[in-house]
Each structure stands twice: as structure tokens, then as C-alpha cells.
C-alpha positions as CSV (number, residue, x, y, z in Angstrom):
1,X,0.0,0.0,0.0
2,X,2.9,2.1,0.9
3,X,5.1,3.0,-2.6
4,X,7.7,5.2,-1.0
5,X,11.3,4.2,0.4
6,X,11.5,4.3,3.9
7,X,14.2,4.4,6.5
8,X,14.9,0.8,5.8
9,X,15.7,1.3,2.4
10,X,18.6,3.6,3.4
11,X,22.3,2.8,5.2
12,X,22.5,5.9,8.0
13,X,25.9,4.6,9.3
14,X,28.0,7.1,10.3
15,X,25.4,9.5,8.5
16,X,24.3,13.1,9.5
17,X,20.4,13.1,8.8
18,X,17.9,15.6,8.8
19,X,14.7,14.4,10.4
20,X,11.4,16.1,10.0
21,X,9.5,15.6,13.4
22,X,5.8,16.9,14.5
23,X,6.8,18.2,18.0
24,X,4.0,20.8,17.9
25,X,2.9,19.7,21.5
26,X,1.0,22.1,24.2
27,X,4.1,24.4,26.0
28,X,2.5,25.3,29.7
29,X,5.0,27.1,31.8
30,X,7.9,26.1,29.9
31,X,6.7,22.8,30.0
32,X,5.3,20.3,27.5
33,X,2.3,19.5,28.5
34,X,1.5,16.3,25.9
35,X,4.4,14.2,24.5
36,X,2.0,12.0,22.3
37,X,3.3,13.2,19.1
38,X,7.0,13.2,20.5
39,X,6.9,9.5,21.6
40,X,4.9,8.6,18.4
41,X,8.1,9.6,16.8
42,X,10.8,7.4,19.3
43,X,10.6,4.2,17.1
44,X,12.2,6.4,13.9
45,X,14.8,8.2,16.2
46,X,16.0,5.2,18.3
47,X,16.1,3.1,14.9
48,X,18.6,5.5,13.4
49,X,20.4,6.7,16.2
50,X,21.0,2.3,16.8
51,X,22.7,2.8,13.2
52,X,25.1,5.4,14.5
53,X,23.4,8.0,12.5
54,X,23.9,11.7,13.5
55,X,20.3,13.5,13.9
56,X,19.6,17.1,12.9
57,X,15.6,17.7,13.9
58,X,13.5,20.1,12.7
59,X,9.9,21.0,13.1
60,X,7.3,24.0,14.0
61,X,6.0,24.9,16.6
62,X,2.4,26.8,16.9
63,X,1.7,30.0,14.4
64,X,4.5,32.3,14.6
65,X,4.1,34.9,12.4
66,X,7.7,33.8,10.2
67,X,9.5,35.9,13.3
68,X,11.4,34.5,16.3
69,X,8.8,34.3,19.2
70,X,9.8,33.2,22.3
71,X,6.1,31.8,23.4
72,X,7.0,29.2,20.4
73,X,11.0,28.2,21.1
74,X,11.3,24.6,21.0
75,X,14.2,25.0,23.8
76,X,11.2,23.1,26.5
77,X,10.8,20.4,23.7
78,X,14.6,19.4,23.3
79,X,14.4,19.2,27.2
80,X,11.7,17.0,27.2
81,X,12.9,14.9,24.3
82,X,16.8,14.6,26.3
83,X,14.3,12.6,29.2
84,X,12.7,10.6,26.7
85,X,15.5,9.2,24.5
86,X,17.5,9.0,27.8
87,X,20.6,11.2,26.6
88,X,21.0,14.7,26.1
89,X,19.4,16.6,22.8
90,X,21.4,20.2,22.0
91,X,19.7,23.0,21.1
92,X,20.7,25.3,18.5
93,X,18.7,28.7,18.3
94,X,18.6,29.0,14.9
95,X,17.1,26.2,12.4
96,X,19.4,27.9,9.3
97,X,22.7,29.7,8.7
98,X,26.0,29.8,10.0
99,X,25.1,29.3,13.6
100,X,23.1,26.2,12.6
101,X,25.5,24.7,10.6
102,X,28.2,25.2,13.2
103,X,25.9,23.2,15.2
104,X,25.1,20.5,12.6
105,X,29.0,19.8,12.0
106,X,29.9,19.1,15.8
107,X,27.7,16.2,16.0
108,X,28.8,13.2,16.7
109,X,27.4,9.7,15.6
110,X,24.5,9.0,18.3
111,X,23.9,12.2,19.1
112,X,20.9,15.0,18.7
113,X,20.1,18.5,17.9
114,X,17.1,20.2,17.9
115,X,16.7,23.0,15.5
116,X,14.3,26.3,16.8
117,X,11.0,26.6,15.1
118,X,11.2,26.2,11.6
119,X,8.1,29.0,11.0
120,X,10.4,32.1,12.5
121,X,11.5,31.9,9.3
122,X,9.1,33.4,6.0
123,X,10.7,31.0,4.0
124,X,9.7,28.1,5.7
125,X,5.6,29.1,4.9
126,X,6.8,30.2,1.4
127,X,8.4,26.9,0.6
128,X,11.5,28.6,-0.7
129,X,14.0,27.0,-2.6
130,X,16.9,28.8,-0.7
131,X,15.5,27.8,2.8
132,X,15.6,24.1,1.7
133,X,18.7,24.2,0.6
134,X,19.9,25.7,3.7
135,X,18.5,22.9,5.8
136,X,19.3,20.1,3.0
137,X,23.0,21.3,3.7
138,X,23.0,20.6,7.6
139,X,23.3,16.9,6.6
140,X,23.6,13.9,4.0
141,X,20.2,12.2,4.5
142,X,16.5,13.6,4.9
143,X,13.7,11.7,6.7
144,X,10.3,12.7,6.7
145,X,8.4,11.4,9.8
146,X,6.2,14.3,10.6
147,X,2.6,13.1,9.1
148,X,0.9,15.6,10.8
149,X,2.2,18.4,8.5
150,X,2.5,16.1,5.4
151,X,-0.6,18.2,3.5
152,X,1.9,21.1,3.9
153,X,4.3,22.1,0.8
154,X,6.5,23.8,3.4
155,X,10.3,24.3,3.0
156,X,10.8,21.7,5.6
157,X,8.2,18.9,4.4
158,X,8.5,19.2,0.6
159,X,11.0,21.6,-0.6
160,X,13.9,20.1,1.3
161,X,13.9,16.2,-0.6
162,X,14.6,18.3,-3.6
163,X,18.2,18.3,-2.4
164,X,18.7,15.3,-0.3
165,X,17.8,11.5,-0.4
166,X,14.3,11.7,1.0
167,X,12.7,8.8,2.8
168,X,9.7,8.2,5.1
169,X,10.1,7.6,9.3
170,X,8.2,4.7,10.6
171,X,5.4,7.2,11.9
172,X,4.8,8.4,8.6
173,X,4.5,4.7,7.0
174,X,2.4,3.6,9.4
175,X,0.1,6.4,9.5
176,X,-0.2,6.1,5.5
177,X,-0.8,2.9,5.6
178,X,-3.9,2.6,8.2
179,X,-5.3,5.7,6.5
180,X,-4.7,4.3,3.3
181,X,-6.3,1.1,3.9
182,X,-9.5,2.7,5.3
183,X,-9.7,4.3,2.4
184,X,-9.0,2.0,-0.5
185,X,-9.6,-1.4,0.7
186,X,-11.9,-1.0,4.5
187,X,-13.3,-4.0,5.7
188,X,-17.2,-3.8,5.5
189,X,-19.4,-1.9,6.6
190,X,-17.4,1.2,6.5
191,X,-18.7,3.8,9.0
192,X,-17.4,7.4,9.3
193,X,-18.0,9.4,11.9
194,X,-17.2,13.5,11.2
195,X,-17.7,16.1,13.9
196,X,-16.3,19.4,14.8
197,X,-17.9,22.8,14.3
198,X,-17.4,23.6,10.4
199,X,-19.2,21.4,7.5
200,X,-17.2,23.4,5.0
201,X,-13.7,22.1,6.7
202,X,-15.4,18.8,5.5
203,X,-17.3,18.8,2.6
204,X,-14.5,17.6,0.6
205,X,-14.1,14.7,2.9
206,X,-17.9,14.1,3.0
207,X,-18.1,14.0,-0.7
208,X,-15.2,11.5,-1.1
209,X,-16.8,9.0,2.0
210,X,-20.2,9.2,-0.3
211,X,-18.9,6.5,-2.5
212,X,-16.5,4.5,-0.1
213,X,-18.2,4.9,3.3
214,X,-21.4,2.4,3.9
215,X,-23.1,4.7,6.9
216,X,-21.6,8.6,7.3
217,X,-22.5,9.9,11.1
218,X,-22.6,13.7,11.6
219,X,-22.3,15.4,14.9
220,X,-20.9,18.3,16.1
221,X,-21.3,22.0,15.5
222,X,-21.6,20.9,11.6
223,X,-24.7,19.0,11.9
224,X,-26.8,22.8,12.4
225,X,-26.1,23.3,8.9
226,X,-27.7,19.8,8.3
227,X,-30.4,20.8,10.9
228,X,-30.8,24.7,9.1
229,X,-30.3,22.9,5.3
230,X,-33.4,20.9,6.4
231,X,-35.3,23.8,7.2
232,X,-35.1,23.4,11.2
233,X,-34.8,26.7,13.0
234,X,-31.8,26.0,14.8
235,X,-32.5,29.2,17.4
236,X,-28.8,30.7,18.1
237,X,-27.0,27.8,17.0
238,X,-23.9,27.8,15.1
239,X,-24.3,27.6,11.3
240,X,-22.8,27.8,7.9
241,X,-24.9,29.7,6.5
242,X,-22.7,30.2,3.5
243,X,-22.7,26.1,3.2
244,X,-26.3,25.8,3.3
245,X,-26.7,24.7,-0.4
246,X,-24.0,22.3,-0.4
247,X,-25.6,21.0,2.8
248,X,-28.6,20.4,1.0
249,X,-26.6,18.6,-2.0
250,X,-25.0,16.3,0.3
251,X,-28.7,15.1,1.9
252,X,-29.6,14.6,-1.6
253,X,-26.8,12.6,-2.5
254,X,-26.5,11.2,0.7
255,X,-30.0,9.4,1.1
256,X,-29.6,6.8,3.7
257,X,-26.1,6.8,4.2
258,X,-25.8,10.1,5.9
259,X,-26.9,9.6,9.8
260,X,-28.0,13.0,11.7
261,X,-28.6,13.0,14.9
262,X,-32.3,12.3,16.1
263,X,-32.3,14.3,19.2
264,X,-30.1,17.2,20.7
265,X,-28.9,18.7,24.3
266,X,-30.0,22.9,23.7
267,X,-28.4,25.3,26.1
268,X,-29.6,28.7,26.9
269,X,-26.0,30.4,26.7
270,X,-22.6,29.6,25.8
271,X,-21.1,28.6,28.6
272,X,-19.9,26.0,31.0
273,X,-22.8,26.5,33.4
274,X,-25.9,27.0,31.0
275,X,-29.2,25.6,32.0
276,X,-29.9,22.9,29.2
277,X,-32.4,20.3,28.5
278,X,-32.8,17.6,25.7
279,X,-35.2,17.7,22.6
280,X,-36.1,15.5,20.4
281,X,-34.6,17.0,17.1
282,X,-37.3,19.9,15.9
283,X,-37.5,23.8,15.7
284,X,-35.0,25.0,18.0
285,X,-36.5,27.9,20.3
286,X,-35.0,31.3,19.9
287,X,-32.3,32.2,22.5
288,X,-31.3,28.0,22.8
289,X,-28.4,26.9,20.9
290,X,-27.5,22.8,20.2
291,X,-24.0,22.1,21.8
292,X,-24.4,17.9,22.0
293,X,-26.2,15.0,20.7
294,X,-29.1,13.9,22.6
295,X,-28.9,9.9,24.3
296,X,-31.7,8.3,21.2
297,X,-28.7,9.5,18.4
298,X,-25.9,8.6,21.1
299,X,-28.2,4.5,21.0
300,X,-28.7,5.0,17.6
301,X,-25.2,5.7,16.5
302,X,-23.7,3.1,18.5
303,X,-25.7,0.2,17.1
304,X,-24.1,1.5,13.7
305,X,-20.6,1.5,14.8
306,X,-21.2,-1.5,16.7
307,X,-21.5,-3.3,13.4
308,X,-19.0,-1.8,11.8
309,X,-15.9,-3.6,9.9
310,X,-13.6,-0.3,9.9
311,X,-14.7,3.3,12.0
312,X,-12.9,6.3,11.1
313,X,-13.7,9.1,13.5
314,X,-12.7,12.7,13.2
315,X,-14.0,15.5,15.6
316,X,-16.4,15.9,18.6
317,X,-19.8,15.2,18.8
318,X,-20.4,18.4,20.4
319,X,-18.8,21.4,22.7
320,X,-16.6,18.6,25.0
321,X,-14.7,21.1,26.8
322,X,-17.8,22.0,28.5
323,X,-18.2,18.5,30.8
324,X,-21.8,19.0,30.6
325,X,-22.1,19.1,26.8
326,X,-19.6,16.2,26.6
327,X,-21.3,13.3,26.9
328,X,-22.6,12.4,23.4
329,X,-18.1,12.4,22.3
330,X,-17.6,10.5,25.3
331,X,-20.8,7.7,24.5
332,X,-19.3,7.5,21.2
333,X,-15.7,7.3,22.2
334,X,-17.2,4.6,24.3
335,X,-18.6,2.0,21.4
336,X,-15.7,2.8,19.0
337,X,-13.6,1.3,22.0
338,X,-15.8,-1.8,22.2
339,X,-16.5,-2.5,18.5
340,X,-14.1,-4.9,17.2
341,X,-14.3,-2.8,13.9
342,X,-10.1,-1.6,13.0
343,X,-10.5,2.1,14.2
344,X,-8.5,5.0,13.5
345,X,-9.1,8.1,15.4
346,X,-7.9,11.2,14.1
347,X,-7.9,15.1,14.9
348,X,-7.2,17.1,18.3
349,X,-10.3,16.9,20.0
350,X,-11.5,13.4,19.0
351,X,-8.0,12.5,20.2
352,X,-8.7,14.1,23.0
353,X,-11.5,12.2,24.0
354,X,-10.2,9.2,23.7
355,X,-7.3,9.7,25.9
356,X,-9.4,11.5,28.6
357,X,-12.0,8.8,28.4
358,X,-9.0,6.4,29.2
359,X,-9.6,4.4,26.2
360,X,-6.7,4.8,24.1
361,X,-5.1,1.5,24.1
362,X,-8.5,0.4,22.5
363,X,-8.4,1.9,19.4
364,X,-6.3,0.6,16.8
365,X,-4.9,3.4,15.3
366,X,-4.6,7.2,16.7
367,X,-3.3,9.4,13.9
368,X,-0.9,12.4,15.0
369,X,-2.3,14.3,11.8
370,X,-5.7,16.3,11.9
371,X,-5.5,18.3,8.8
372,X,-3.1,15.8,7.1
373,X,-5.9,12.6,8.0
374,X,-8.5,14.9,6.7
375,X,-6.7,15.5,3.3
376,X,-5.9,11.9,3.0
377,X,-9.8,11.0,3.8
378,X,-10.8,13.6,0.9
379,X,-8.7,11.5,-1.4
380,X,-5.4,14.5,-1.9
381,X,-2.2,13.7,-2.8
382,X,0.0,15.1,0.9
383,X,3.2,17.3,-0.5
384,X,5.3,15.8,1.8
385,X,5.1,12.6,0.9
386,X,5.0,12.8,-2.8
387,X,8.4,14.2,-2.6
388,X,9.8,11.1,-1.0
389,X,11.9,8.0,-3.5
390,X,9.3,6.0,-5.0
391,X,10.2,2.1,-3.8
């Protein structure tokens, strides 16, 4: 399923290599506050540095504006990293130039540097060519193990294999691969299940699942659209109306495979602390907004996913951070734990979930790519993988 080379195709002996890494983790206090994507990548560091390979990481951190930003140094994250490989990562506070290369050169086989974020520099956004070549010429070898920015045609990502071997990291063949097969070859019946608050972040994804997925379950902030598309007054909840038409496509194409929720949890306000009550899906009353499913869909959904042969889930069923708005994710987080479908979980929040509701080790695959997972469900070639050998 996987056509690219990967790091086993390559001899890092002795080798400086630049590694792509998606350590974009939550910085609280100086601290990193979730190492999932930074342990995620272990297998792909720990294979090369047993080859006696030099390492050279790179990756971003948050949304600097292409300016050094101190809230986004990865100085914490090369900390953090030095505990979990069990030997010290250096730091060097610049990613390109003669400061970085100094760095670079010293290295020694089995060690590690950490470059600062790639995105204080404009290139990196701008994919340019001279940026690329600056990082290609920090080392011999360039791995690409960072899935979760793999839709981006960053300097980093894509424009860098244009001057270096480029192969893929474990994470990144893995990840391909579970995606891949959910998408091309799932074992039947195929349910997805889409949440989150925007429809249009998903259409394109919805309209590729229309032929591949056997049952599509919508939830979230999107399903007002749905709701509005229908002709529900959906009081002050939030809508696309901008998306309203293709809404109304969708049910059309959709027929039975689409699945909206039969019932809904309104709250009077926005907040943590609104008064709320359930309705059976209807006019919404002014003033009341929808900010969960209601328990009839949460039944009605699980029986679905019960019977499913592969569940891919991504985004909440409704506003989880609120706890009392989070139990239609949590339900369904629940019976994608207990089917004995192959699930793959992908995107912050739905992520989220699962690791809150303690049922992690139950799912068979949790992507580290939101955005990347999305683009790969809508069927789009990711830039940084096209840029890798071909086998």
C-alpha cells in the first residue's frame, strides 16, 4: 500500500540526517504539556540513532508569524525529548545559517540537535527554494516522519527532498498505511463518523466518503447546517450559512447513508454553566443553541458503529470542553472502544477524547495528523510525501 522508500531502504551509518518531526505539542510554563506526538516519533529516532546516525531535527512549533517568538521556542521540547531518549538533545537557536550549521558539523554519531521553530523563518511558509537548501545542507540524508504536517508544501516537508535522499520515518508509514487502507480497501461496513464545528472544513471529505463509506454519522457544531439545510430553526446555534446549499446537495446525494442525529442537548448560553435540557430533534426555540447530541442518536449511532468492519472518526460530537455538553463524544468514544471494527481516530479533539475517556489502548490506530488525516480522507495527494523515493 505504501510505494515510497522508507528508512529501511537507506544505510545511515555514520550519516548526518535531517529528520522532520511533528513536535508541535501544548508548551504550559515552559513545559510540554503532551508528548504523544513526541513518543509517536521514538521508534524512527531510536532506529537511526541504533545505526550510529547523526540527527539534525526540525519542526514547528504553533503559528509564529515567520518571526522569532519566544512563546514558540522549541528549547522546552529538546528538554523533554533529552528525558525521553535517555541522553542529552542540544539546542541550536537558529534552524538555518552559519550558527546552525556550526551546530550541525559538531555532531557526533548518536547524538541529537534540535533546530528552533522552523516557522520564525518566512521562507519556511513560502516553501523557498533557498531555505531548503539551507537545511538540506545541515546533513547527507533527509527523513520525513512528521505526518501531521504532510498536507503542507513547506520548506521543511517538501522543498527540502529536492536536495537530499528523502525517505519516510516509521510514523509516517504507518500512519499512511492505516489511512490508506481505510480508504482504498476497509473491511465492510465502513462507518465514518465526522464532527467538529465547520461542514465546510469537510465537505470535501464528506463527498469523497459518499462513494467509499457504507453509513456517514454527523455530529458536532456541523450537523446545524444539516439541521438549518433541512429547514429546522436552529435558534442561536452555530451555522454555515454560507454552506447551506452544499448542505442540501450532500442530503440529496446522501440518502440513507448520511446519519444525523435524532435528538439534541439545547443550552440557553454559551457557557460551561448553562441551563440545558434535551429535545427531540425539531425547531429549536429562539435564544437556545445545540451544543451535543441527545442519548436516542448517542443509542442509535452506536448500534451502527457496533457493526462496523472499519470506524474512522474525526471531531467531537459536540462542545466537549464543556463537561456537561460532553457526553454524546464520550458515549461514542465509548462504542468505537468496544467494536471490534479496526479504528482509527484522528484530529485534536477526537483525540482528546479518547485519551481522557481512558480508552486509548483500545483503538487501533490514533493518527498524529488532523489536517493531514483529513486530506488523506478527501482522497489528496499530501506534499510531503510525494516528494519522498518511490520504492
Amino acid at each position: 500500500m505504501f510505494n515510497k522508500k522508507t528508512i529501511r531502504d537507506l544505510d545511515f551509518h555514520g550519516k548526518r540526517v535531517l529528520v522532520r518531526v511533528d513536535f508541535n505539542v501544548p508548551i504550559k510554563e515552559g513545559k510540554v504539556g503532551d508528548d504523544t506526538r513526541m513518543r509517536a516519533a521514538l521508534p524512527t529516532l531510536n532506529y537511526l540513532l541504533d545505526q550510529d546516525a547523526a540527527l539534525v531535527l526540525c519542526s514547528h512549533l504553533g503559528r509564529p508569524k515567520g518571526a522569532p517568538d519566544p512563546q514558540y521556542s522549541l528549547r522546552p521540547v529538546a528538554n523533554h525529548l533529552g528525558k525521553l531518549l535517555k541522553s542529552p538533545v542540544y539546542f541550536s537557536e537558529a534552524c538555518v545559517g552559519p550558527d546552525a550549521e556550526k551546530s550541525a558539523a559538531a555532531l557526533k554519531p548518536g547524538e541529537v540537535l534540535l533546530l528552533e521553530n522552523t516557522r520564525f523563518y518566512p521562507g519556511e511558509t513560502k516553501n523557498d527554494p533557498e531555505m531548503s537548501r539551507q537545511l538540506a545542507s545541515l546533513a547527507d540524508l533527509y527523513v520525513n516522519d512528521a505526518f501531521g504536517s504532510a498536507h503542507r508544501a513547506h520548506a521543511s516537508t517538501e522543498g527540502v527532498a529536492k536536495y537530499l535522499p528523502a525517505v519516510a520515518g516509521f510514523l509516517m508509514e504507518k500512519e499512511i498505511q492505516y489511512l490508506g487502507q481505510a480508504i482504498a480497501n476497509p473491511e465492510k461496513p465502513f462507518v465514518a463518523i465526522l464532527g467538529g464545528a465547520k461542514i465546510s472544513d469537510k465537505i470535501g471529505v464528506i463527498r469523497n466518503l459518499l462513494s467509499k463509506a457504507d453509513q456517514i454519522i454527523i455530529g458536532g457544531g456541523m450537523a446545524n447546517t444539516f439541521f438549518k439545510a433541512q429547514g429546522y430553526p436552529v435558534g442561536d446555534s452555530l451555522v454555515e450559512d454560507e454552506a447551506l446549499e452544499t448542505a442540501r446537495q450532500l442530503i440529496l446525494d446522501g440518502s440513507t447513508r448520511l446519519r444525523l442525529p435524532i435528538d439534541v442537548v439545547v443550552a440557553d448560553r454559551f457557557e460551561a454553566d448553562a441551563e440545558y435540557r434535551i429535545m427531540e430533534m425539531g425547531p429549536v426555540p429562539d435564544g437556545w443553541r445545540i451544543l451535543d447530541i441527545g442519548p436516542e442518536s448517542v443509542a442509535a449511532f452506536s448500534k451502527v458503529i457496533a457493526n462496523a468492519g472499519t470506524i474512522v472518526w474525526n471531531g467531537p460530537m459536540g462542545v466537549f470542553e464543556f463537561p456537561r455538553f460532553a457526553q454524546g463524544t464520550f458515549e461514542i468514544a465509548k462504542a468505537v472502544a468496544e467494536s471490534s471494527a479496526t479504528s482509527i481516530v484522528g484530529g485534536g479533539d477526537s483525540v482528546a477524547a479518547i485519551n481522557q475517556s481512558g480508552l486509548a489502548a483500545k483503538i487501533t490506530h490514533i493518527s498524529t495528523g488532523g489536517g493531514a488525516s483529513l486530506e488523506m480522507l478527501e482522497g489528496l495527494a499530501l506534499p510531503g510525501v510525494v516528494a519522498l523515493l518511490d520504492k
